[in-house]
N, C-alpha and C positions, 0 to 999 in steps of 0.2 A: 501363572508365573511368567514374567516380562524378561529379555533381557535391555539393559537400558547400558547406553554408552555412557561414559565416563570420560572427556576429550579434556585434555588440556597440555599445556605444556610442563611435563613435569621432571625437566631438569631445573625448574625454580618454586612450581609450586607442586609438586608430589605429595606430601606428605597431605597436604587439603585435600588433593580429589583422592587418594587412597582412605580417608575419612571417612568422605560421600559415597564413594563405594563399598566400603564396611556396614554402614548404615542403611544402606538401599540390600546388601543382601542378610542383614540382620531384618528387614522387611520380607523378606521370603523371595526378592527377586533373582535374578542373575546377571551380572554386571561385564561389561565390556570395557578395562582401560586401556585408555588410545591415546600412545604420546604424539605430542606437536611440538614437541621444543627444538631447537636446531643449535643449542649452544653446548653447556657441558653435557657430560652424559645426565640420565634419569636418575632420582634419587631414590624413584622406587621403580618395583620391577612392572612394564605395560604389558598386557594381554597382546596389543599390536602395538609392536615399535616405530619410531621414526622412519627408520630406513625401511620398513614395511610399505609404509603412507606413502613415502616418497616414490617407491619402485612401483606402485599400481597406478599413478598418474604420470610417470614417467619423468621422473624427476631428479635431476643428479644434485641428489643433497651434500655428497662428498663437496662437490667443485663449490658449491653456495657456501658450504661452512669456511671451507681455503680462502674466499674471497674473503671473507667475516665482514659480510655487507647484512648488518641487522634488515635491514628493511625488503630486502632480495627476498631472506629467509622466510620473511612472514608472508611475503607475498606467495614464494611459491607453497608453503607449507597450509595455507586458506584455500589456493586453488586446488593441491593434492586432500585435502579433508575432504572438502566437498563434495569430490569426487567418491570418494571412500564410501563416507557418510550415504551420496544419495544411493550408491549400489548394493550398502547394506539393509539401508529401508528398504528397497524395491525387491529383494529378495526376504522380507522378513526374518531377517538376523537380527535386527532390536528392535525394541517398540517404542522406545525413548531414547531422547541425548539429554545429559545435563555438564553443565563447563561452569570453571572459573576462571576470572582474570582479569589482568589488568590492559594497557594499553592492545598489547602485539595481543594476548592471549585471546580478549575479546575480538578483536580484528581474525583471528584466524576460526573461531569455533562459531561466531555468529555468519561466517561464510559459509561454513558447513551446515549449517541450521538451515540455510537462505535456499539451499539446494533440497531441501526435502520438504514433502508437500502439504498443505494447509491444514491443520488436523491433526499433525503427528505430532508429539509432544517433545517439548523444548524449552529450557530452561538455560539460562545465563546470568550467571551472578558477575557483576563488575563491579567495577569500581567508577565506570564510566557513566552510572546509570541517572548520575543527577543531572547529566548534562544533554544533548543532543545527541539523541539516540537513533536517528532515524536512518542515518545509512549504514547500521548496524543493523537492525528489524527490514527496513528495506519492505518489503510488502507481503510478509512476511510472519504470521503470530507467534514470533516469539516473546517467551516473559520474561523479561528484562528486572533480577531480582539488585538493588541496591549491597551493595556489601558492607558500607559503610567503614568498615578500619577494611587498609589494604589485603588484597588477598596474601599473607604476609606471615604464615604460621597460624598455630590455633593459640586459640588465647578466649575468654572469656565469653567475648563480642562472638567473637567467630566462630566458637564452636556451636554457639545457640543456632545463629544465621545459616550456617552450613546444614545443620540437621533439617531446619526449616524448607533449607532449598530441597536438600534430600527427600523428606517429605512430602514435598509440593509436586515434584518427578514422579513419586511413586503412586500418589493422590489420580496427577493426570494419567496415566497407564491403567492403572484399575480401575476407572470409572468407564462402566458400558456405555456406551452412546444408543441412546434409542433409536428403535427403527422406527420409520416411517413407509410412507406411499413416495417413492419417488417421482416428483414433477419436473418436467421439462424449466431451466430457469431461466429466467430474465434479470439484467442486471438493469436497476436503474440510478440516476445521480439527482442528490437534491440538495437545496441549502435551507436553512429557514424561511428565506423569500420566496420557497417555490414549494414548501411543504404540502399544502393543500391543494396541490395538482399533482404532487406525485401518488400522497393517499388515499384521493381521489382514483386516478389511473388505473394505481396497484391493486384496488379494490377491483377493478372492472377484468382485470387480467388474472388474477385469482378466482374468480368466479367461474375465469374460462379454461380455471383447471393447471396454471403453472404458477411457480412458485417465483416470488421476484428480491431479489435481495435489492436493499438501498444502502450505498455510500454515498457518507458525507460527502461531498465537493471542495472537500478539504486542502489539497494537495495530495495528500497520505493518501484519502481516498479515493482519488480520480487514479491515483497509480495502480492499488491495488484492481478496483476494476478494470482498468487497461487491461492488468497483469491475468484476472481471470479467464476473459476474455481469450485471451493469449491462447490459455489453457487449454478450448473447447468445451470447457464445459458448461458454456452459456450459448442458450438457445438465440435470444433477442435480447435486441440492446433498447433501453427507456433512455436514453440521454437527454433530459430536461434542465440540468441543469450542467452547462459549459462556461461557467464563469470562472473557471482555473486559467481561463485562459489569457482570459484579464489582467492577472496579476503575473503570468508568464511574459504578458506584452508591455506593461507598464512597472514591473517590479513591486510586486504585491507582494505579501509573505505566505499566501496557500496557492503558489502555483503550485502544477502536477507535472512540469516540466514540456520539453516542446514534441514529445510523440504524444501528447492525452489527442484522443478522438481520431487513433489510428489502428489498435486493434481490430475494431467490427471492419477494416477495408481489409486488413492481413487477412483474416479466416472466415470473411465471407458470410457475417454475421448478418442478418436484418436487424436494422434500427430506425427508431426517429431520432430525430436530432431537435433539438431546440436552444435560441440563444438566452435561455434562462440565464438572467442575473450578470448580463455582460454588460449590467449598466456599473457596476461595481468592483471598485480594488481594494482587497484588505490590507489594514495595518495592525497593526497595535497597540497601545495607549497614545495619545494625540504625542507626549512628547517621541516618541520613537519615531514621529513620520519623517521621512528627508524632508529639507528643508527648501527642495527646488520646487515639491509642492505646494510651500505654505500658502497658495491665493486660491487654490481650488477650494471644489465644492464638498463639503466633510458630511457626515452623519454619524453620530455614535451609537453603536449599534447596544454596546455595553461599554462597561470600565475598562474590559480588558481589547477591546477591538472598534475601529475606526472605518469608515467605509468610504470609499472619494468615489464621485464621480466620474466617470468615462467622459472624454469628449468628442463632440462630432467627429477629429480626426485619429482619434483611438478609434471609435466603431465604425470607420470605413477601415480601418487596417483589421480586426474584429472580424468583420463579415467577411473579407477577403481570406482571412485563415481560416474561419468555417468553412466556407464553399470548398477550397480547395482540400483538406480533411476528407470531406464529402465525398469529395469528386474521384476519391480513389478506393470507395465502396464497389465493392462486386456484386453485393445480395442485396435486393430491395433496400432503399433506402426512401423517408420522407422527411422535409423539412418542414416545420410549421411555425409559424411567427403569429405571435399571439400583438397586434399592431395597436392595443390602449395600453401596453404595461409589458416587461420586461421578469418584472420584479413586484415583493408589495408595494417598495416606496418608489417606484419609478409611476407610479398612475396618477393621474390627473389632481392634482392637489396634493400630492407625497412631496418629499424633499428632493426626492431623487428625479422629478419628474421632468425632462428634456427633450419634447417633441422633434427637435432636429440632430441629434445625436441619436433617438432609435431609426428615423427616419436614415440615418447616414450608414446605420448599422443595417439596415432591412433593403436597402439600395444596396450596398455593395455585397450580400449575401447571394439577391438575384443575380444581380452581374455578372457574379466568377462562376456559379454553379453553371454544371458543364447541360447541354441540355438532355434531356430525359430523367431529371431528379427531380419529383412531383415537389412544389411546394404548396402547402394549404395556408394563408392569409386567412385570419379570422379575427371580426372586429371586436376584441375582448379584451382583457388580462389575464395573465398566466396561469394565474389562482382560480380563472371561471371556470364551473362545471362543464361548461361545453367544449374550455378547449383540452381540459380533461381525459375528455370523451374522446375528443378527436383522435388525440396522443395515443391512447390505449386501441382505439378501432384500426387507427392505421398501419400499428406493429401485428395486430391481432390479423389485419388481411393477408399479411407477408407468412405471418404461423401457421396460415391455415393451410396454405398451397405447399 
């Protein structure tokens, strides 16, 4: 038997999460509800009150209500969850959260979710869910369930969907998670241009006994690995693919914003580094591209995404941000530049192929890198077996010592 929090703001929507909590302990578990609301009083009675939440993050809810600044309230009422929330995990007082809501409510419960660790179970039903979700989730797995009709009373719609969520909480909590052999892990990044070096790699580095998780290079994904990393819980960094960065510098739509490829200097990780796929800026369907780009150089990669060109004075600005990235590593680091290709389509006959723009990218990388950062120059593409090998042997020399 679990206990599982029940958060929400419930001097608007009580009556819902008292629902989901009927229902999770008609499942056998034990539920914990925890109001967030800061307006009228609760409409049903919480397990822990507002003013509860408020007085262990130290929070004068009285003075914020007097003000009746709606946006104060939620702010502080996210930052007191949080806090709540991550103290009651770390003390194994639940085993799960599940919320409902709308604007404020999701804003307040998916802060709290944000502050507990990868793995714990988390559910969020909104109403926000069809739209841009991401600095809600944040780096974060939470399941973002769609509510479809407001969370607004029960009614037909919503009594099905709320059971469902119910369900879905109580599903994640009782499901044992198998054990394994714990290995030492590596975090690496790739994109579809660099697939066949990082499987390659991962292959060589699993052999030699760790375990390496891969994130997309998505944005999403360059954050969440920063964010691991952060964590300690990663041994060695693969960074083969830093093309987030491209679209940070030229306004692409999967940047990972401007700390990506600064974790492994904060905690002292060993990494390689590579400027995989910094010949490239994503878009989205051709009509979405700004319009100050219309004369560059395009590739469509699919229906849904557009890929431009870097220019020679993009990848001397390019290399200058990696170097300096680099430069603020404490634990072994290598760079390696793979000097026929970038990318698949950046090689000799691809679309993407711009021998003075890697050139301008692979110049200004040595130049700023500070001295004593081994780089290895190797006459290949990014995708060859050897430089592969190289990528993997040279994180694998930093593991071993």
């Amino acid at each position: 038997m679990a206990t599982i929090a029940v958060i929400g703001t419930l001097d608007t929507k009580g009556p819902e999460h008292a629902y989901v909590a009927e229902l999770i302990r008609q499942r056998g578990h034990q539920t914990l509800l925890i109001d967030t609301g800061s307006g009228t009083p609760p409409t049903v009675d919480p397990d822990i009150t507002r003013e509860e939440i408020a007085a262990a993050a130290g929070i004068d809810l009285a003075g914020i209500q007097a003000r009746q600044d709606r946006g104060e309230a939620v702010t502080a009422m996210a930052e007191a969850s949080a806090k709540v929330l991550a103290n009651f995990a770390s003390k194994s007082l639940i085993q799960g959260v599940i919320s409902l809501g709308g604007g404020g409510g999701t804003a307040i419960s998916t802060s709290a979710m944000r502050a507990l660790p990868i793995g714990f179970p988390k559910v969020m039903v909104s109403t926000l869910t069809a739209g841009n979700i991401a600095p809600y989730v944040g780096t974060k797995d939470i399941v973002m369930m769609p509510s479809i009709v407001d969370v607004s009373g029960l009614n037909r719609i919503s009594r099905t969907l709320l059971a469902r969520a119910a369900g879905a909480i109580c599903g994640m909590v009782e499901m044992e998670i198998p054990t394994t052999e714990d290995k030492p892990l590596i975090a690496a990044s790739m994109f579809g241009n660099t697939t066949e070096c990082v499987n390659a790699a991962k292959a060589i580095l699993e052999n030699a006994g760790y375990e390496v998780l891969v994130f997309a290079a998505t944005g999403t994904g360059g954050r969440i690995m920063e964010s691991l990393i952060e964590s300690g819980l990663i041994t060695g960094v693969l960074d083969i693919t830093t093309t987030e960065w491209a679209d940070e510098l030229v306004g692409g739509v999967l940047n990972a914003g401007p700390h990506r490829l600064e974790a492994a200097g904060k905690t002292g990780t060993p990494a390689i580094v590579t400027p995989g796929c910094l010949d490239m800026v994503n878009f989205g369907e051709p009509a979405s591209i700004p319009e100050k780009f219309k004369d560059r150089l395009f590739y469509q990669h699919n229906p849904q995404v557009t890929l431009m060109r870097t220019t020679p004075e993009e990848c001397t600005e390019l290399g200058r941000i990696l170097a300096e990235k680099v430069n603020s590593y404490t634990a072994p680091v290598t760079v390696l530049l793979p000097l026929r290709a970038i990318s698949v389509i950046s090689a000799p006959g691809k679309p993407f192929h711009d021998a003075a723009a890697d050139e301008a990218l692979f110049t200004a990388i040595k130049k700023h890198l500070r001295p004593g950062i081994p780089v290895q120059e190797l006459d290949c593409e990014i995708n060859a077996p050897e430089f592969a090998e190289a990528c993997a042997q040279a994180l694998l020399s930093y593991l071993s010592k």
